[in-house]
N, C-alpha and C positions, 0 to 999 in steps of 0.2 A: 558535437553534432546537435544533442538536443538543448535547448536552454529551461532551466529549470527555475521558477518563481515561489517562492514560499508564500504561503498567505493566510490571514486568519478565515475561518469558516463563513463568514459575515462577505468576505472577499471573492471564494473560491465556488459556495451553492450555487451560484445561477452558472459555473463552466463548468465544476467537477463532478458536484450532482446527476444530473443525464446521462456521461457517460457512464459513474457507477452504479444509475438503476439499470440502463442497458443492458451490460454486464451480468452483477449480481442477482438482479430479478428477472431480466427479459433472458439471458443466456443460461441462466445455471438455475432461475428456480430460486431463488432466495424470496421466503416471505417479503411481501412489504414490507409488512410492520420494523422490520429489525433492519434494514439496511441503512436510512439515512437517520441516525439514533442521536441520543439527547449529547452523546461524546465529541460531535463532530464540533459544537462551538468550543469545546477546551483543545483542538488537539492545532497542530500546526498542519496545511494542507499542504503539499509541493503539486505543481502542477507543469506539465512536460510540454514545449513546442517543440515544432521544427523551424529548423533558420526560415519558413517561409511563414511563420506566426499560427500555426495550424496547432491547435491543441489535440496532443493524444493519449496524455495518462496523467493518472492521480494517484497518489497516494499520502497515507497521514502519520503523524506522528505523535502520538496522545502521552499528556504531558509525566507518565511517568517509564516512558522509555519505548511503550510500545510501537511499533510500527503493525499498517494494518491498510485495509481497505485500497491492496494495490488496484489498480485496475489500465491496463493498455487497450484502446482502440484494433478492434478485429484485426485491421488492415497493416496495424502500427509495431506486434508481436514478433518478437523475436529478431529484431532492430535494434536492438539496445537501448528500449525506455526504459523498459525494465529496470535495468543496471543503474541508468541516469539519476532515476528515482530512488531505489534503494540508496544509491551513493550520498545523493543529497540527504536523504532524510539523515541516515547514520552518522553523515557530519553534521549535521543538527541538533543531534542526540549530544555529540561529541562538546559540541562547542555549552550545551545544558550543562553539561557537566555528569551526564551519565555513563556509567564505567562497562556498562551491559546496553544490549538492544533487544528487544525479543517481537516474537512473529505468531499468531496461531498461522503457521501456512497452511494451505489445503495441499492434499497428498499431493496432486500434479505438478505442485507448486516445490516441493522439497527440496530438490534438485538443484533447483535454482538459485535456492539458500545457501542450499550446501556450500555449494560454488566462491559463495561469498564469505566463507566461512563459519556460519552456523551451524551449531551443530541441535539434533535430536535431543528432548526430555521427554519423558515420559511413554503414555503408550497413545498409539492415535484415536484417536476419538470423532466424534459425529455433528456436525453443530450444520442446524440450515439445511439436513440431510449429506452434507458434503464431509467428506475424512477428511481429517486436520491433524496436523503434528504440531506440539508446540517446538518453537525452536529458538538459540539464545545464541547471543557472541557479544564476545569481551572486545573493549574497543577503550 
């Protein structure tokens, strides 16, 4: 349903950008300073349409396994970008040649991981003011 495009940073800033200041700074309160960061030119971007060319989600994959900086359009949640994204990126990872994926998810976000297989390390923590778990899966 969604089609996903990978792209470098260089590629993705003028479409992914917006919606994750939106998001992360305009919705949740994430400092400026730390949302669109010096990582974003190393990492791979995936970015989500609909069959009608409508961009609704980003997320990245920074070249040592991490996945991060999901972000779904208000309107677009709980649709299955989500999933489209996570999936691409993981097979991104996959094809790298990494044996692991890993996530700081925010607590609200757990669930979601879960689902996909991740599981929980450590104890949750606070970054941006937001609870975070980090979370990993063998791939």
């Amino acid at each position: 349903m969604f089609r996903i495009e990978l792209k470098s940073w260089e590629e993705a800033r003028d479409i992914a950008g917006p919606l994750r200041w939106s998001i992360f700074v305009g919705e949740q309160n994430v400092p400026e300073g730390i949302e669109l960061d010096d990582l974003d030119a190393q990492c791979t971007h995936a970015l989500a349409y609909t069959p009608d060319n409508k961009f609704v989600g980003t997320g990245r994959l920074l070249p040592d396994g991490r996945i991060g900086r999901m972000a779904v359009a208000k309107d677009w949640r709980r649709q299955g970008v989500g999933a489209a994204l996570l999936e691409a990126l993981i097979a991104e990872a996959k094809k790298r040649g990494h044996k692991e994926v890993s996530v700081s998810a925010q607590l609200q976000a757990a669930e979601f991981y879960r689902s996909f297989g991740f599981e929980a390390e450590g104890k949750v923590y606070q970054d941006a003011g937001i609870l975070h778990q980090k979370m990993h899966k063998k791939i």
